[in-house]
C-alpha positions in Angstrom: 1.4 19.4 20.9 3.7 17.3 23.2 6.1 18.8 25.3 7.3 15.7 26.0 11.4 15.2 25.1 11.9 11.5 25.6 9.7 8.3 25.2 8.6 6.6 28.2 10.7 4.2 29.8 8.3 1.5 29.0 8.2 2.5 25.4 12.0 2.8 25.5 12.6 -1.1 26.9 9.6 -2.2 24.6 11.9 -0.8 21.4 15.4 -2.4 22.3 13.7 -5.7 23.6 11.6 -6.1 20.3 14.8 -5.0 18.3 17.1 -7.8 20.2 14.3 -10.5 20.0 14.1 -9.9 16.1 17.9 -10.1 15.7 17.9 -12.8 17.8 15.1 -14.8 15.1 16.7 -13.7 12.6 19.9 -15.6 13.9 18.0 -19.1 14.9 16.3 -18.7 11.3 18.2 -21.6 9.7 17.4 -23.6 12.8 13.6 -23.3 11.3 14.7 -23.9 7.9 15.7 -26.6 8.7 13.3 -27.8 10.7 10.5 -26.7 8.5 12.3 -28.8 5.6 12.3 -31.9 8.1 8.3 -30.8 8.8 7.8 -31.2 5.2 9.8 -34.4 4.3 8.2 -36.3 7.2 4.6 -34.8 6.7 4.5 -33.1 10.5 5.9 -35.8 12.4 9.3 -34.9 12.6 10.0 -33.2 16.5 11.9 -29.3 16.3 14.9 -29.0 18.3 15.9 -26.0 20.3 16.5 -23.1 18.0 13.3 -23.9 16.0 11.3 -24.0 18.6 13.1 -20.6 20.4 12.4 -19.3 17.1 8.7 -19.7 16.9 8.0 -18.9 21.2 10.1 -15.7 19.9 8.0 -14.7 17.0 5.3 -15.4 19.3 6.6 -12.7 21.9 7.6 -10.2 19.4 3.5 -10.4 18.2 2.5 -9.7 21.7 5.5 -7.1 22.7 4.6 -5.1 19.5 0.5 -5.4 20.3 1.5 -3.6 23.7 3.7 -1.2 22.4 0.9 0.0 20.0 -1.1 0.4 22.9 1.1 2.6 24.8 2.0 4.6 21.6 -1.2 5.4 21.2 -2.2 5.7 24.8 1.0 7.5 26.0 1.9 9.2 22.6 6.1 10.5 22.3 7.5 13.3 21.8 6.9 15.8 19.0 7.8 15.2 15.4 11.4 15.6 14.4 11.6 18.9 12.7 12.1 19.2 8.8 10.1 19.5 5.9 6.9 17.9 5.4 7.8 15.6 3.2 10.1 14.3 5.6 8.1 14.1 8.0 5.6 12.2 6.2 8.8 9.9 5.5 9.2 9.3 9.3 5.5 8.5 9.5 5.5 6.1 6.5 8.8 4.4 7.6 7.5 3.8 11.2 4.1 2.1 9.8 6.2 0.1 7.4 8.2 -1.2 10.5 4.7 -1.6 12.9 3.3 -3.5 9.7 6.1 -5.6 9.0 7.4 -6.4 12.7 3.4 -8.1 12.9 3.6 -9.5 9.3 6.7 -11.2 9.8 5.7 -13.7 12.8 1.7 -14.1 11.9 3.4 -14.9 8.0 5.7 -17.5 10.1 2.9 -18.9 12.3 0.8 -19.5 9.0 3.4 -21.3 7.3 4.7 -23.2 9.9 1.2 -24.3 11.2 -0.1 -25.2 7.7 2.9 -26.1 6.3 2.3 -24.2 3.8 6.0 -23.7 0.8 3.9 -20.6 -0.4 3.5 -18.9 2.7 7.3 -19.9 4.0 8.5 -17.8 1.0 6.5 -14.6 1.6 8.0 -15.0 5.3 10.9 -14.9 4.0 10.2 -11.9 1.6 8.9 -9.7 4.7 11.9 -10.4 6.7 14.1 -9.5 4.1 12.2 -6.1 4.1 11.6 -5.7 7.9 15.6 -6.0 8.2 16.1 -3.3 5.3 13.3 -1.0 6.8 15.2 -1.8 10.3 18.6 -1.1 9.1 17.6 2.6 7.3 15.5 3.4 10.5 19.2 2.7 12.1 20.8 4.0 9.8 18.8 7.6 9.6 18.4 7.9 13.7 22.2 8.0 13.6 22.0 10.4 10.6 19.8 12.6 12.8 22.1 12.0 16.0 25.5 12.5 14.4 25.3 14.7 11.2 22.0 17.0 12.1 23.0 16.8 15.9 19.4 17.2 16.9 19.1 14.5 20.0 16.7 12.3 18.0 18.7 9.5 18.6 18.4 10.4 22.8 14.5 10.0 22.3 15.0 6.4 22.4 18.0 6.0 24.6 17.2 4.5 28.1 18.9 6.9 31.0 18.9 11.0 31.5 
């Protein structure tokens, strides 16, 4: 069992830059829309402007940013389990493999789309966004529950500092 209290300051910076970088996408996504309309009306030969192509060099980091912070979660493992019951542990466990599933799913889906053009594929990017922001937003939303109602410093796990 860990003794470990916080997560390592790489693991730390690794989880607020891939959190910014995805808000961030999600932000420029119209730029791609669009641009991925223009793709399709001029059969690939239309140029992306500046947010498109920000969007795809970020989906692109976000791919590789994630890869790494696998690696150290499994090479440098965190802190012990929040406590509670079982089944909400296994909650914890389920929600943070939805979110390592989806943050990967999200930009390869976009790559394959983009790449091959592909209206089919566009759509289920947009589908696994939609849930990677919703699995985001409750992982949010129950680390506050845990910092503010519970008051058991899960929240300071994750918080750079101390």
């Amino acid at each position: 069992m860990s003794t470990k209290t916080r997560y390592d300051l790489s693991q730390i910076t690794l989880h607020w830059l891939i959190a910014i970088l995805i808000a961030v996408n999600w932000f420029l996504g119209d730029s791609m829309n669009h641009a991925f309309r223009d793709l399709l009306r001029t059969n690939g030969t239309s140029a992306l402007d500046s947010g498109a192509n920000a969007h795809r060099l970020i989906g692109m980091a976000v791919i590789a940013l994630v890869l790494v912070r696998i690696v150290l979660r499994v090479l440098r493992k965190g802190p012990p389990e929040a406590p509670g019951s079982k089944r909400a542990q296994l909650a914890a466990k389920a929600g943070h493999l939805a979110l390592y599933v989806l943050m990967l799913a999200v930009p390869v889906s976009g790559y394959l789309s983009f790449s091959n053009l592909d209206r089919n594929m566009g759509g289920i990017h947009e589908v696994v966004t939609n849930l990677l922001l919703v699995v985001a937003f409750g992982h949010a939303i129950l680390a506050f529950y845990h910092h503010y109602v519970l008051k058991d410093g899960l929240l300071s796990r994750m918080i750079p500092g101390k």
